[in-house]
Residue frames relative to the residue before (quaternion, step in Angstrom):
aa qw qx qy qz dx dy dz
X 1.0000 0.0000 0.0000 0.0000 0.00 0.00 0.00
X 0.5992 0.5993 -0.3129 0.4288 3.52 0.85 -0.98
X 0.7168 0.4573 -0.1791 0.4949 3.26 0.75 -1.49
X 0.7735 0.3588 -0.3095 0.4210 3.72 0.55 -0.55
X 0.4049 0.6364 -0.3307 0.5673 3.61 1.94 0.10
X 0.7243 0.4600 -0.1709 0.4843 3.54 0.62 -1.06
X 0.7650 0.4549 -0.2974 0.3456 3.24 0.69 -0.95
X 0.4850 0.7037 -0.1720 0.4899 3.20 2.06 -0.98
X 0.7961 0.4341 0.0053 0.4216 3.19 0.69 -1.03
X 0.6115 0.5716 -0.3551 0.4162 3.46 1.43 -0.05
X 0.4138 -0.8008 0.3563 0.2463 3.42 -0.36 1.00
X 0.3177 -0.8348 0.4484 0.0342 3.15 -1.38 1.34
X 0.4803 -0.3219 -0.8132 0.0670 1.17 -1.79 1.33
X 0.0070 -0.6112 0.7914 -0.0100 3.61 -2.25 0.19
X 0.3960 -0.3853 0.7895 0.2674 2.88 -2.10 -0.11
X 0.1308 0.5411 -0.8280 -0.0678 3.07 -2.33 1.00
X 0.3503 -0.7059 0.6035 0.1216 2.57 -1.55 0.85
X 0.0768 -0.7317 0.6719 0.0854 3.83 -0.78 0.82
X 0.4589 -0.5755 0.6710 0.0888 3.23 -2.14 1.19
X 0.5882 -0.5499 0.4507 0.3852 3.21 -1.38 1.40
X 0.7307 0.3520 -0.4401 0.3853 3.65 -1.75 -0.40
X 0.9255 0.1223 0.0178 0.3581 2.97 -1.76 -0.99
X 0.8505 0.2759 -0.1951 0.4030 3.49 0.52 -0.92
X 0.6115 0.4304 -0.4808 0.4578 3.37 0.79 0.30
X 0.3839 0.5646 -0.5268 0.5063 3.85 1.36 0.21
X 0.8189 0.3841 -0.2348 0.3561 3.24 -0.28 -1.73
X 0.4845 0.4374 -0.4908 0.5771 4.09 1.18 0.10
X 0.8791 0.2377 -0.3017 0.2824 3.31 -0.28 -0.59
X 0.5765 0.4765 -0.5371 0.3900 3.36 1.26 0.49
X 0.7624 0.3654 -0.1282 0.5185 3.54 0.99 -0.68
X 0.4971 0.5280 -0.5056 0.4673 3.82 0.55 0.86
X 0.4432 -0.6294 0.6283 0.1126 3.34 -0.67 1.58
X 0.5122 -0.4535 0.6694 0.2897 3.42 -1.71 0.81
X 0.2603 0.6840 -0.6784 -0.0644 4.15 -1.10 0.60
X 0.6217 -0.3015 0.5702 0.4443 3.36 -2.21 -0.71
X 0.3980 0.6620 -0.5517 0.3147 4.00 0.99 -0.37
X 0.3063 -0.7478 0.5580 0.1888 3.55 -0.94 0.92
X 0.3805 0.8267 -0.3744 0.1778 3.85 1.27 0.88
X 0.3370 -0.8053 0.4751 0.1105 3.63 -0.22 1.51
X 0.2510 -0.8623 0.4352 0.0632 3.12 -0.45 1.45
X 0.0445 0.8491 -0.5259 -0.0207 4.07 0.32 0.39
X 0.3891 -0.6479 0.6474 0.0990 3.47 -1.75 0.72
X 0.1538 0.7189 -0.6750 -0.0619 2.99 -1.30 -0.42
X 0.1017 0.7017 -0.7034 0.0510 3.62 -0.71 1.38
X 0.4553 -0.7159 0.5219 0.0888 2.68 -1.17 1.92
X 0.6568 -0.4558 0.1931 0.5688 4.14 -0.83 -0.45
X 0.8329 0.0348 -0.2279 0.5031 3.43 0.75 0.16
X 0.8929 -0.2667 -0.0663 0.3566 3.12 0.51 1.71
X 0.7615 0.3757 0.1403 0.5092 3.08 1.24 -1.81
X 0.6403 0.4665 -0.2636 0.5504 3.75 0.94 -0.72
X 0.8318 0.1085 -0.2752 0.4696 2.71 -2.03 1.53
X 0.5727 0.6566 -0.4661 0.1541 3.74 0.31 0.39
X 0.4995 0.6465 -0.3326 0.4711 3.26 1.70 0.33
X 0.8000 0.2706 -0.1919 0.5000 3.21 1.23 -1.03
X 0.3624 0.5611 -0.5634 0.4862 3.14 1.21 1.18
X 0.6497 0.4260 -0.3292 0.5367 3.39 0.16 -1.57
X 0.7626 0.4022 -0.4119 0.2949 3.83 0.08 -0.81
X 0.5322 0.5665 -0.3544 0.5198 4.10 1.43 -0.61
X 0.5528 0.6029 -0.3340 0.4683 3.69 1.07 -0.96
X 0.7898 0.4926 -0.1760 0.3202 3.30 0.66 -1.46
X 0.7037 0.5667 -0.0760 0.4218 2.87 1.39 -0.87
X 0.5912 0.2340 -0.2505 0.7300 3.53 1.34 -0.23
X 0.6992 0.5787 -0.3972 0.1360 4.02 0.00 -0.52
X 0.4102 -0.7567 0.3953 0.3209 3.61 1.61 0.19
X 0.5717 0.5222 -0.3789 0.5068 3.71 1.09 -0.20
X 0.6070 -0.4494 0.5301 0.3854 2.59 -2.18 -0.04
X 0.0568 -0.8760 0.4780 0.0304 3.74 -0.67 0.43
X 0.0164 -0.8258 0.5617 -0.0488 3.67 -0.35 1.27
X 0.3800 -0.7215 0.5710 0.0945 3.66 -1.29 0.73
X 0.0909 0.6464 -0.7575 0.0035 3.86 -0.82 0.12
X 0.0963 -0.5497 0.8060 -0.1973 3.32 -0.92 1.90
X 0.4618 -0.6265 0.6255 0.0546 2.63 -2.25 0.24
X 0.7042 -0.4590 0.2661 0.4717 4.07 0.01 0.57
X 0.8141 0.2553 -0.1326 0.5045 3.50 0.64 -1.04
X 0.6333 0.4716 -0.4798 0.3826 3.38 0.87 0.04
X 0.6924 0.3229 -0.4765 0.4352 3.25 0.95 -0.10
X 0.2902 0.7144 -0.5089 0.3827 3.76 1.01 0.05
X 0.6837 0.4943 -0.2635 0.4678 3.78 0.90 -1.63
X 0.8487 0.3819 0.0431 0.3633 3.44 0.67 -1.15
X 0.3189 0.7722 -0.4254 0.3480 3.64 1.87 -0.51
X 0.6190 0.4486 -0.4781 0.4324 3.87 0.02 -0.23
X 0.6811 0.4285 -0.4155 0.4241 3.98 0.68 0.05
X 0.4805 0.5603 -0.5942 0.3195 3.24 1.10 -0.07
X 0.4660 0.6015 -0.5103 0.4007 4.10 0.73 -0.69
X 0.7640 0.3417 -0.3236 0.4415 3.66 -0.17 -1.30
X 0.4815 0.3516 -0.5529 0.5821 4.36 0.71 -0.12
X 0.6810 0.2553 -0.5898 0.3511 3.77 -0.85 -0.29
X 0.7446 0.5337 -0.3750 0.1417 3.26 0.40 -1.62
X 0.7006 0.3171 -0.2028 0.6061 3.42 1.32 -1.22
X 0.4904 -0.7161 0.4507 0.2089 3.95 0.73 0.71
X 0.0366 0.8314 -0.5449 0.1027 3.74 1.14 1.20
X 0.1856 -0.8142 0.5461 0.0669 3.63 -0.49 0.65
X 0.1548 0.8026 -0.4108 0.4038 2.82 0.43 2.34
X 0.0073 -0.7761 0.5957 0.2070 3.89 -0.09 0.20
X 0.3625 -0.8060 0.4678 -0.0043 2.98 -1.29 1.59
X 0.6124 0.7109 -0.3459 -0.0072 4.15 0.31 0.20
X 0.5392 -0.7358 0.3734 -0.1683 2.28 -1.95 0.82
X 0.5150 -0.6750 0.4950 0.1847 3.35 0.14 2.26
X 0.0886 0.6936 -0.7066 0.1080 4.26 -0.73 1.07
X 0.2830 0.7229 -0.6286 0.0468 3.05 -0.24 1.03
X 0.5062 -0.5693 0.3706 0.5314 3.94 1.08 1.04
X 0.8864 0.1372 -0.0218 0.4416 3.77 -0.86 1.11
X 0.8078 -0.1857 0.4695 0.3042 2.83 -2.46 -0.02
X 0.0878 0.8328 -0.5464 0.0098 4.21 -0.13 0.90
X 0.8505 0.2682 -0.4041 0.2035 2.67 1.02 -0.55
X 0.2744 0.7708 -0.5175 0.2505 3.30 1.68 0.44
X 0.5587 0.4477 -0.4857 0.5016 4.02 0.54 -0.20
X 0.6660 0.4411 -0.5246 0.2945 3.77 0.12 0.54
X 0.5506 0.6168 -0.3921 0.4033 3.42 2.05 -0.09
X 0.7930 -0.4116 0.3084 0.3266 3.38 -1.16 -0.12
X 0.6111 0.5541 -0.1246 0.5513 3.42 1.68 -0.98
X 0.2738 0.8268 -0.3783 0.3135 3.30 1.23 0.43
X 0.8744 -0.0693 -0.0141 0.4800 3.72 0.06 0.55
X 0.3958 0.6802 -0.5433 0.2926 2.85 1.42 0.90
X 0.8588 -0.2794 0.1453 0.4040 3.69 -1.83 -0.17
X 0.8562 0.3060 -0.0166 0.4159 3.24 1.25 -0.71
X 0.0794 0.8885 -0.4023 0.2061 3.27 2.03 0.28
X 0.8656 0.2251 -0.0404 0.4454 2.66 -0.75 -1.47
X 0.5208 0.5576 -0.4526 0.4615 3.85 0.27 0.14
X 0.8633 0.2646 0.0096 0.4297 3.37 0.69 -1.30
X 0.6371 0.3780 -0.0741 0.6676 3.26 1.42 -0.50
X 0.7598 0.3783 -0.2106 0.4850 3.77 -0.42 -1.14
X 0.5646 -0.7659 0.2339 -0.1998 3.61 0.44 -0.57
X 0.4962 0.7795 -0.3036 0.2325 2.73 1.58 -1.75
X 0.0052 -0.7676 0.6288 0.1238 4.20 -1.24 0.21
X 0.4205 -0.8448 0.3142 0.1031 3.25 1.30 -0.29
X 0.3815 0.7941 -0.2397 0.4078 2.94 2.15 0.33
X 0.1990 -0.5818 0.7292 0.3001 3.87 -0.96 0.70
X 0.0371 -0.8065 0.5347 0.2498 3.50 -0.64 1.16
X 0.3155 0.7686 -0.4063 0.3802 3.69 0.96 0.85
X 0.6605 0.4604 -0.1969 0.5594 3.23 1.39 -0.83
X 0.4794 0.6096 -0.3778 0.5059 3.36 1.22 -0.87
X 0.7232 0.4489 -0.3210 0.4151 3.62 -0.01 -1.71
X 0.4229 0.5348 -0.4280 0.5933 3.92 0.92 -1.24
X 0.8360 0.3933 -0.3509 0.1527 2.58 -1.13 -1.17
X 0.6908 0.3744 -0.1906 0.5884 3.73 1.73 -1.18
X 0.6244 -0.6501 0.1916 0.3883 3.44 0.94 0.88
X 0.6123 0.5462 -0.4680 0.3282 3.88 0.83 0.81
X 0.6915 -0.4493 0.3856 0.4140 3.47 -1.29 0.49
X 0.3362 0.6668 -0.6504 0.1390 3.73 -1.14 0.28
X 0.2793 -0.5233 0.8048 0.0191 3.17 -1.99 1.05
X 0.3047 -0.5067 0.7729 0.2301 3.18 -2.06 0.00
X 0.0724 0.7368 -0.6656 -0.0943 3.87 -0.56 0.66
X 0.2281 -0.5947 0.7671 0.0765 3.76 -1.23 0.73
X 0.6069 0.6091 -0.3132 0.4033 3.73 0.74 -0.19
X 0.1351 -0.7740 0.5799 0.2151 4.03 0.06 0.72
X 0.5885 0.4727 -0.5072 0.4158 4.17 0.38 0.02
X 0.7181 0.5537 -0.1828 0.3799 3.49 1.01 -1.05
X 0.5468 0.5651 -0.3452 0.5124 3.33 1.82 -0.62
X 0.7548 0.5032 -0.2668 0.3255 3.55 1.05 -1.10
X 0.5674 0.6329 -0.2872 0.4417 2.87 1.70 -0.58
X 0.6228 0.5235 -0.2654 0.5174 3.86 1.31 -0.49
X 0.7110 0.5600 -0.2456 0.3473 3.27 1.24 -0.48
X 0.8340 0.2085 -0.1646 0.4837 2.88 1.08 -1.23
X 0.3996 0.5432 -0.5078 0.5362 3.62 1.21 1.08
X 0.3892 -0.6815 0.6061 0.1294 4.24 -1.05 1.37
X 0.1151 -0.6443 0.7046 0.2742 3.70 -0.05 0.95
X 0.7552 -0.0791 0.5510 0.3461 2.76 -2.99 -0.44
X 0.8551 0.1357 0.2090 0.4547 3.31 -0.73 -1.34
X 0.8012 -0.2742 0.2780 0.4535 3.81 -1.60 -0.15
X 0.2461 0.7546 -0.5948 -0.1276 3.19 -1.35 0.09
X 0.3319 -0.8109 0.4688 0.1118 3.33 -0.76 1.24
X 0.0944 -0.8128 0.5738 0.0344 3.72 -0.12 0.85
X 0.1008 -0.7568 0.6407 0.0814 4.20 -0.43 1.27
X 0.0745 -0.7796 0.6067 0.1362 3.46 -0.80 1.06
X 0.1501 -0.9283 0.2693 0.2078 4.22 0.03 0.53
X 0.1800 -0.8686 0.4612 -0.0206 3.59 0.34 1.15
X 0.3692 -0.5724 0.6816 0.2675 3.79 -1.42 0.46
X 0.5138 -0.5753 0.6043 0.1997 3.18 -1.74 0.81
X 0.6185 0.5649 -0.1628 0.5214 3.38 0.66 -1.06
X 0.7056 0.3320 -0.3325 0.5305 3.82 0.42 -0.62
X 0.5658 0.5564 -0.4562 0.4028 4.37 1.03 -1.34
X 0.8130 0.4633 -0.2259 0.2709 3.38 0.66 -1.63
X 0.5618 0.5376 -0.4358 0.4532 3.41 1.69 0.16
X 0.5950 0.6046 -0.3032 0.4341 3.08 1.54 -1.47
X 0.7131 0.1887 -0.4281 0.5221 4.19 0.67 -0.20
């Protein structure tokens, strides 16, 4: 839902940017074919997840569009020290982010509740990663609200904005 909310909602023309795992699945299962003039971009880092902030954020910064990101908890987890340089140099980017504590989509593998899961796989950090972003000087909300997500999206702040959307592992991995 997030992903097909986000993708809907990114203003056109723009640049989104999608994070390896979970969210570059859920885009490509749930992005309609449109006339929307929206440039879709990756970035797999060396192991999948690293550096995708300070891509999307270099992207943002020279690309004259609007520019929005759908990441996944741990990629920014890998990479969260660039959110400082978007406040500092006021990158005008909207940033969000699938929290669903950890490694989701490992609960679609087979090793899934086993003895050692969630140690090694799952992950968990327990982080509001909204406060975090605060905390490194960018705007951010938690929205649980899908009108309110769209509404953050398809408006270009000033400066960062970090948008935490929170989800249950356990509920995605029924939901695919």
């Amino acid at each position: 839902m997030v992903a097909r909310i986000v993708s809907a909602a990114t203003p056109d023309p723009g640049v989104l940017w999608v994070a390896s795992s979970m969210p570059v699945r859920d885009l490509d299962a749930v992005m309609p074919l449109s006339e929307r003039r929206t440039r879709v971009l990756a970035n797999r880092g060396a192991n999948g997840i690293d550096g995708f902030v300070s891509t999307v954020l270099g992207s943002a910064a020279v690309s004259g569009t609007a520019t929005v990101a759908l990441a996944g908890d741990l990629s920014v987890l890998h990479d969260v020290g660039a959110l400082a340089t978007a406040a500092r140099l006021s990158v005008p980017v909207t940033i969000v982010t699938i929290n669903n504590d950890g490694g989701g989509i490992f609960h679609l593998l087979p090793q899934a509740g086993g003895p050692h899961f969630e140690r090694h796989w799952g992950t968990a950090h327990g982080l509001e990663l909204s406060a975090v972003a605060r905390a490194l000087g960018v705007e951010s909300e938690i929205v649980t609200d899908a009108r309110r997500l769209a509404e953050l999206v398809c408006t270009t702040p000033r400066g960062p904005r970090f948008v935490e959307v929170p989800t249950d592992r356990l509920e995605n991995a029924e939901l695919h």
